[in-house]
PABA-960233 format. One line per 2 residues: their letters; for each residue x, y negated, z negated of C-alpha. Coordinates in steps of 0.02 Angstrom, whole numbers, plus 32768, in hexadecimal, padded with zeros to 4 digits. Example, Ala and Ser with C-alpha at 12.3 -4.5 7.8 and 13.67 -1.06 7.14 Angstrom:
PABA-960233
as> 8267/80E1/7E7A; 82AC/8035/7E9B .
This chain:
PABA-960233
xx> D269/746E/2320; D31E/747A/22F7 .
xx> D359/7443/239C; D2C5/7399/237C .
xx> D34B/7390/22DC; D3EE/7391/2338 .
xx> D3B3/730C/23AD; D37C/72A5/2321 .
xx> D40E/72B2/22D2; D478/728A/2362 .
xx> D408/71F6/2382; D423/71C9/22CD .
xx> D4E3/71C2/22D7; D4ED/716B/235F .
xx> D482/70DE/232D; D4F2/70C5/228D .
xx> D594/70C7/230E; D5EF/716E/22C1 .
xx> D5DD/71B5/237A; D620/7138/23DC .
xx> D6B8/710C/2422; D73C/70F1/23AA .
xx> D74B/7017/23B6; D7EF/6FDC/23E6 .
xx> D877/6FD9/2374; D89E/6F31/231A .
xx> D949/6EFB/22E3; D90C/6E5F/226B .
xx> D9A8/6E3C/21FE; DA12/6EC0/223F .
xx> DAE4/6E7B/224A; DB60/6E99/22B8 .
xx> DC17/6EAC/2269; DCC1/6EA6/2298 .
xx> DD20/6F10/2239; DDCB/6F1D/222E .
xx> DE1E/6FBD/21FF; DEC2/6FE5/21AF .
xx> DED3/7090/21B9; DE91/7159/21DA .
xx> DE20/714E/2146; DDD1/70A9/2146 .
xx> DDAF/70E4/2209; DD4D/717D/21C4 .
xx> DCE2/7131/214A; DC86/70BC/21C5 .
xx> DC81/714D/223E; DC4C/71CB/21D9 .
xx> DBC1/712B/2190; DB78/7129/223A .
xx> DB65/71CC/224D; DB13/71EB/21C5 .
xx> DA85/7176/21E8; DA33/711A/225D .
xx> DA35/7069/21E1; DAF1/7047/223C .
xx> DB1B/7057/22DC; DBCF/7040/2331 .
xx> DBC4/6FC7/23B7; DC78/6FC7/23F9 .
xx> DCE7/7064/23C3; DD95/704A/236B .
xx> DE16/6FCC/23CC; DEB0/7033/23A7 .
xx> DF0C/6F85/23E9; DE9D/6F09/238A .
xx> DE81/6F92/22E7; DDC4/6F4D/22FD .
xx> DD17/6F86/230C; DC75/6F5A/231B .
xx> DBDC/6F81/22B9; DB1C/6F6D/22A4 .
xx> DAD9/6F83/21EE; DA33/6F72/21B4 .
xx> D9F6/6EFD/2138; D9CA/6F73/20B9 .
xx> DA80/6FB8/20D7; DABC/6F0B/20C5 .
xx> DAEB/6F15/2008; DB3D/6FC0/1FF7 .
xx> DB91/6FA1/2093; DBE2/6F0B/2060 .
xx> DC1C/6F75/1FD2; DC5E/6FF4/203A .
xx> DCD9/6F65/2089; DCFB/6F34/1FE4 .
xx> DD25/6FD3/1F92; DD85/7005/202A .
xx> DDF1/6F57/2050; DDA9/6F3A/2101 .
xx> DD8E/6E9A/2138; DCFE/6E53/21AC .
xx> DCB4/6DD5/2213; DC19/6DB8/222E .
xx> DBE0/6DBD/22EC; DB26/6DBB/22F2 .
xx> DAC7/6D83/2257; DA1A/6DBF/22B2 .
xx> DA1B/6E56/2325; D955/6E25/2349 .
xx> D96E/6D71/236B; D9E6/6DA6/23F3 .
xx> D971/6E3E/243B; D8F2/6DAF/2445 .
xx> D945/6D1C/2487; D981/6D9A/250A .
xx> D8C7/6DB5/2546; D8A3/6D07/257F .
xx> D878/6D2B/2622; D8BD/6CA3/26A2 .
xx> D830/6C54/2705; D8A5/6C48/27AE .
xx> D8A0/6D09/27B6; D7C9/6D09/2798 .
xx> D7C2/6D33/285F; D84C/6D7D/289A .
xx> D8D4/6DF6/2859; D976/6D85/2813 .
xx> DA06/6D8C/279D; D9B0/6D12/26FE .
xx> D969/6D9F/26AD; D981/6E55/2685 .
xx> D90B/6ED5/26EB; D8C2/6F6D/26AF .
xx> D8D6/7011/2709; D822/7022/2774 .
xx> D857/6F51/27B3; D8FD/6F8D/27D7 .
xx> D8C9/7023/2854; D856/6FA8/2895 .
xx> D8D8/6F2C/28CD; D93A/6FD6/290F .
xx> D8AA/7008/2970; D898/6F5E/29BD .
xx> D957/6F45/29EB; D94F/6FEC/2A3A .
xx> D8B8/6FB2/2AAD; D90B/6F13/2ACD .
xx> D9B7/6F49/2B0E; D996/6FFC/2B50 .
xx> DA2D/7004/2BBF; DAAE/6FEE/2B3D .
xx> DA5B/7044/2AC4; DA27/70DA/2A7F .
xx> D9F2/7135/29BF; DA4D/71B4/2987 .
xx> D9FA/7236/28EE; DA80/7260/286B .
xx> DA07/72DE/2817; D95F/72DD/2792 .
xx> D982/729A/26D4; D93C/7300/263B .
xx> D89F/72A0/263B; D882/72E0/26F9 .
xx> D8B0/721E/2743; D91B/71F5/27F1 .
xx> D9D6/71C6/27DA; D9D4/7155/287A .
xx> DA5F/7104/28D1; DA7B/70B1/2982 .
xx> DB11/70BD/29DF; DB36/702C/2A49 .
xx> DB80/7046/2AE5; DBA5/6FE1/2B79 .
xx> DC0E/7045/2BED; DC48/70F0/2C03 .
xx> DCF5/711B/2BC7; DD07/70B2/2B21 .
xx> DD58/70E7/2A90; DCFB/70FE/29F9 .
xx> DCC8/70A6/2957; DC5B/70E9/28BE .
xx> DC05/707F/2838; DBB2/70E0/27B9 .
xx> DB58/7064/2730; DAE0/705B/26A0 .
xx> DB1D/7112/2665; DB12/70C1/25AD .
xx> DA49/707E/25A1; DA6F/6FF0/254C .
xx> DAFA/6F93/25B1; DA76/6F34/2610 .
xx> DAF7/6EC6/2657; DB2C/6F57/26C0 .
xx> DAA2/6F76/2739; DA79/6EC1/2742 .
xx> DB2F/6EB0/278B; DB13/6F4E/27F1 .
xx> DA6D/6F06/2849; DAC8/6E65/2847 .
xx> DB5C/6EA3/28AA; DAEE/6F08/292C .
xx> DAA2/6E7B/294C; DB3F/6E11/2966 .
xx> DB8E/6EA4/29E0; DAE0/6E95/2A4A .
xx> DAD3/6DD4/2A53; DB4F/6D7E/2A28 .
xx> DBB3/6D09/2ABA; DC66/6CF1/2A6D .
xx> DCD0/6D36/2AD1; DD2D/6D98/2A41 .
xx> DC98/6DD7/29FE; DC5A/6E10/2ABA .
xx> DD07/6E67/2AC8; DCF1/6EC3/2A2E .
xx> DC43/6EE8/2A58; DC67/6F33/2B0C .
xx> DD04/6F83/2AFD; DCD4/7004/2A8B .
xx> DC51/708C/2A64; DBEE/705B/29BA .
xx> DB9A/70D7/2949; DB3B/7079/28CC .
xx> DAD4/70CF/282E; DA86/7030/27DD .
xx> DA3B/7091/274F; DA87/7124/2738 .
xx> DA36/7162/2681; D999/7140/26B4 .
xx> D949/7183/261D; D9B5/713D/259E .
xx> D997/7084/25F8; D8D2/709B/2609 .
xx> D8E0/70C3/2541; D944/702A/2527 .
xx> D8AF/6FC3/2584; D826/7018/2544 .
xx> D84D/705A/2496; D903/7036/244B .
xx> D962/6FA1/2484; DA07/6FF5/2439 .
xx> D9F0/708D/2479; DA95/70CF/24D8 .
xx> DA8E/719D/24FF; DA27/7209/255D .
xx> D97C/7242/251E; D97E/72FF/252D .
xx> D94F/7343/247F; D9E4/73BA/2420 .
xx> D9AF/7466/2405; D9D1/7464/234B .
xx> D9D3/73C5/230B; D956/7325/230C .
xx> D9D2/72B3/2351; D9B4/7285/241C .
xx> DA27/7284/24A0; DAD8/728B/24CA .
xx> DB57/7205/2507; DB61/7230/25B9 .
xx> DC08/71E3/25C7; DC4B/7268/256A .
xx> DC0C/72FC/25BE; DC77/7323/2657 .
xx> DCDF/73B4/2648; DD7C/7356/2649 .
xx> DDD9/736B/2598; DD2E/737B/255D .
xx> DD1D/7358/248C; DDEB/7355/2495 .
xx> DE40/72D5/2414; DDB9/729B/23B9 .
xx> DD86/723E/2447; DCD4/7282/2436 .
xx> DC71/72A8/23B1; DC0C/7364/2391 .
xx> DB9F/7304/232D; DADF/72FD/2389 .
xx> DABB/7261/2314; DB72/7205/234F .
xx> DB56/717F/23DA; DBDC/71D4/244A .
xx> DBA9/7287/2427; DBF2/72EA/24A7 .
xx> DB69/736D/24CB; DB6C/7427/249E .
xx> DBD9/7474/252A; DC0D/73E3/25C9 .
xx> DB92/73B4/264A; DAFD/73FF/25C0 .
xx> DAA8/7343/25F5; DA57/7369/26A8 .
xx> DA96/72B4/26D8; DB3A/72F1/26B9 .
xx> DB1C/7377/270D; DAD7/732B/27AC .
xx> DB55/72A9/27B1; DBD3/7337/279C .
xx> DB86/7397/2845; DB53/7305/28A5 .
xx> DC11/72A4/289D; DC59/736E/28BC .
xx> DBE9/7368/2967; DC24/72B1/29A2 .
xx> DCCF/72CD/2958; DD1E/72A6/2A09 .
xx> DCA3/71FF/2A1B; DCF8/7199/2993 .
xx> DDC1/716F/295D; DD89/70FD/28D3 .
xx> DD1F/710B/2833; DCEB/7076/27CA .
xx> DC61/7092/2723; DC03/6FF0/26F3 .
xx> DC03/6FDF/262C; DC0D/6F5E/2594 .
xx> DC63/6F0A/2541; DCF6/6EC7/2507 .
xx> DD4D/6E88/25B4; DDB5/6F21/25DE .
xx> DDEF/6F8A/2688; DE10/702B/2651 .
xx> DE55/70B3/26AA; DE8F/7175/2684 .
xx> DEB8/71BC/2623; DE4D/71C1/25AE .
xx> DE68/725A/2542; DF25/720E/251E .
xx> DF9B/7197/24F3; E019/71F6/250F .
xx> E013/7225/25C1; DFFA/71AF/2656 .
xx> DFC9/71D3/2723; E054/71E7/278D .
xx> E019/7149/27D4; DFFC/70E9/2743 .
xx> E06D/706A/277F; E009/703D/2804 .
xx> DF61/7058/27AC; DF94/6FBC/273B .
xx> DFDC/6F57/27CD; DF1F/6F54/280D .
xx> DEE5/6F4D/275B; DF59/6EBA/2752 .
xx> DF01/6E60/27F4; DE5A/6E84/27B0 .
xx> DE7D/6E2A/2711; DEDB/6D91/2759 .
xx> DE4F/6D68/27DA; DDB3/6D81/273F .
xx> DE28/6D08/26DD; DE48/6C86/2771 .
xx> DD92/6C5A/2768; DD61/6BB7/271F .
xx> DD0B/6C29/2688; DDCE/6C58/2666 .
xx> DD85/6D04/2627; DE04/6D7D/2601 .
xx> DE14/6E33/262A; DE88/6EB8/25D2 .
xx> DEB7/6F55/2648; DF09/6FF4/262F .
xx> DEEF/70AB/25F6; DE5D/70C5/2594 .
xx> DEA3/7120/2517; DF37/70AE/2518 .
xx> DEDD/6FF9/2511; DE46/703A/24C8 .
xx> DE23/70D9/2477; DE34/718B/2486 .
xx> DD8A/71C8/24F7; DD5F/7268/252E .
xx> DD02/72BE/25BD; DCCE/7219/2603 .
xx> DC98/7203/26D7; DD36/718E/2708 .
xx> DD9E/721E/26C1; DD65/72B2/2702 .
xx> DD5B/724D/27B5; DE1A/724C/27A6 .
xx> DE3F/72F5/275A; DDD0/7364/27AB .
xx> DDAE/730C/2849; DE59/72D9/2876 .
xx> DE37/7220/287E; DEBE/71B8/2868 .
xx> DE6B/710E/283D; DDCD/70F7/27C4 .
xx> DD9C/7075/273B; DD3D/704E/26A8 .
xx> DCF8/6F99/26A1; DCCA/6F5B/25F2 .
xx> DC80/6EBA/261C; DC59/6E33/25C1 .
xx> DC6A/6DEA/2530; DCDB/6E06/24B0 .
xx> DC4A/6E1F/241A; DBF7/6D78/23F5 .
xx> DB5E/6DC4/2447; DBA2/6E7A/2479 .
xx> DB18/6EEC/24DB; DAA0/6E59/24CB .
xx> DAED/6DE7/2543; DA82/6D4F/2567 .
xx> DA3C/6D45/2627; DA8C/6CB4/263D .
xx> DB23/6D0B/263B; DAFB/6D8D/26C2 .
xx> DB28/6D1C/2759; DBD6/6CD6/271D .
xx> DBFB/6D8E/26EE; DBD5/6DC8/27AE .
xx> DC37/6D52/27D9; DCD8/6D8E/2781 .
xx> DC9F/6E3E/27CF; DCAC/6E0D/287B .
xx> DD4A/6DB7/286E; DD8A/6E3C/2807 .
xx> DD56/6EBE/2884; DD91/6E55/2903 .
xx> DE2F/6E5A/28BA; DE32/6F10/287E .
xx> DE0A/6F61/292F; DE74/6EF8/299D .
xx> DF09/6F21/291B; DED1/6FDE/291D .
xx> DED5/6FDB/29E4; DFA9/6F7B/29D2 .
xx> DFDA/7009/2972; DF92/708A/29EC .
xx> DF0F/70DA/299E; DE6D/709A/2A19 .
């Protein structure tokens, strides 16, 4: 009799939706700031505001060059925050008046990519493995996946190393590690295919004269949650033992000057939480054993991200200190910039320390590539844009993008192998 109950009950609830998947998150009315900041404490009062809840969200950290920052509020935040500016003599811009309208207008799917897999639209994870699965098929002899290790949520990190002769030095892409940079693994699938079918004669060179290990997704969680549930989503999704707040940022949990110089937060609610103790993420982790293995099979590192149009390179735990080869790091940075900004789109790229151009960031994958592997040359890419549209950068937009890649890359590695280091 009681368990006749229970399944009524259950049948009961469900019908009137309480059991069901939580629906998607809507942003309807939610803004997108610029802030500009003055000083120490006007910096700590927006971070400490979106910490404290989930109605803002920082977009783009503090530009210790610019002395800006960018912000999601919510509209029933709208008021009080406007206050808070107020009160506090910060001064704003307005970036996005609709956070929806964006998410939405994003969506459109293009009807050139209804049949086959192309670069109009923005793929979820399950379409994405799909395309992997067929490239792998279709050019077996250069070729082959590579496992970095499970996620929390028990899914496959893939990646496929391209490879078409014996001997060639070696290149690492690791992209998507923040869920909601979609622009990332649409210009790592993008650029796979360019190294596998392309016929420019640059692009062939690039292509064959070096070893390629590609992760096209490599927070594979975090991204399916971004499809599926919460288009703003950015960390991991493994649960913290004593607090309700989910996931860490996994680009701040390598054990390379791990939560040093505030440029992490021990927060569980902050966006760029750095995890209880380093590698506590099992992507981290993986990506920590897996790289450790290969560590002979690769000279270069490069981590896909957005946005704000920088190449960042170590260190990133200090301003004060710069590689012994920082000279040459920014001569390639340098290359990489001038060849994005020759394009017809004249887009321009800063480059530099991340701690120096950027902000102070701890424990991140690019760093502890150079610091504990001994690599000499690895990269951050923000790409595009600068914030008009930030993380939700319009499809239309993911071609000309690639296309500042490649010639950036092109640039980058054949300046890299001049100074000696391929």
């Amino acid at each position: 009799m009681r368990l006749l109950w229970l399944l009524a009950t259950l049948v009961a609830l469900t019908s009137a939706g309480i059991l069901k998947d939580a629906p998607k998150e809507r942003y309807d009315n939610f803004r997108v700031y610029k802030l500009t900041i003055q000083n120490q404490f006007q910096l700590s009062v927006i971070e400490k505001l979106a910490e404290l809840t989930k109605k803002y969200n920082i977009w783009k950290e503090f530009d210790e060059h610019t002395k800006q920052l960018d912000i999601m509020v919510s509209p029933e935040e709208l008021s009080r925050f406007q206050n808070l500016l107020m009160f506090n003599n910060i001064s704003s811009e307005l970036m996005i008046e609709n956070v929806q309208e964006r998410i939405d207008e994003e969506q459109v799917t293009a009807t050139a990519d209804s049949g086959t897999f192309g670069w109009t639209k923005y793929y979820e994870l399950e379409e994405i493995e799909a395309w992997l699965d067929e490239v792998l098929a279709t050019y077996p002899a250069v070729t082959e996946e590579f496992i970095v290790g499970k996620s929390y949520e028990g899914r496959t990190i893939r990646g496929i190393k391209i490879s078409y002769k014996t001997g060639n030095p070696g290149i690492f892409i690791e992209s998507n590690i923040h869920a909601r940079e979609w622009i990332t693994s649409a210009s790592a699938t993008w650029f796979i295919n360019q190294l596998l079918t392309s016929k420019e004669a640059e692009v062939r060179n690039l292509a064959e004269s070096y070893d390629w290990h590609i992760v096209p997704v490599f927070n594979v969680d975090g991204f399916e949650h971004s499809h599926k549930k919460d288009r703003m989503w950015r960390k991991t999704r493994q649960p913290h033992a004593t607090n309700a707040c989910i996931g860490a940022d996994a680009n701040r949990n390598f054990d390379s000057h791990w939560l040093e110089n505030n440029g992490a937060s021990n927060n569980p609610c902050s966006e760029t939480f750095a995890g209880d103790t380093p590698g506590s993420e099992p992507e981290a982790k993986a990506l920590v054993e897996y790289l450790t293995k290969i560590k002979d099979q690769f000279s270069v590192y490069i981590s896909f991200h957005s946005y704000g149009q920088y190449l960042l390179s170590p260190y990133g735990h200090t301003k004060e200190e710069f590689p012994e080869n920082y000279d040459d790091i920014l001569t390639i940075g340098k290359a990489f910039a001038d060849a994005i900004e020759g394009l017809p789109y004249g887009t321009v790229y800063q480059y530099g320390s991340t701690a120096d151009v950027l902000y102070v960031a701890t424990g991140t994958s690019v760093d502890w590539v150079f610091n504990e592997l001994d690599k000499k040359i690895g990269y951050t890419i923000e790409y595009r844009d600068k914030g008009r549209y930030g993380f939700i950068l319009p499809p239309v937009q993911i071609i000309p993008n690639c296309e500042e890649l490649m010639v950036g890359m092109l640039a980058l590695i054949e300046k890299t192998k001049e100074l000696g280091y391929l």
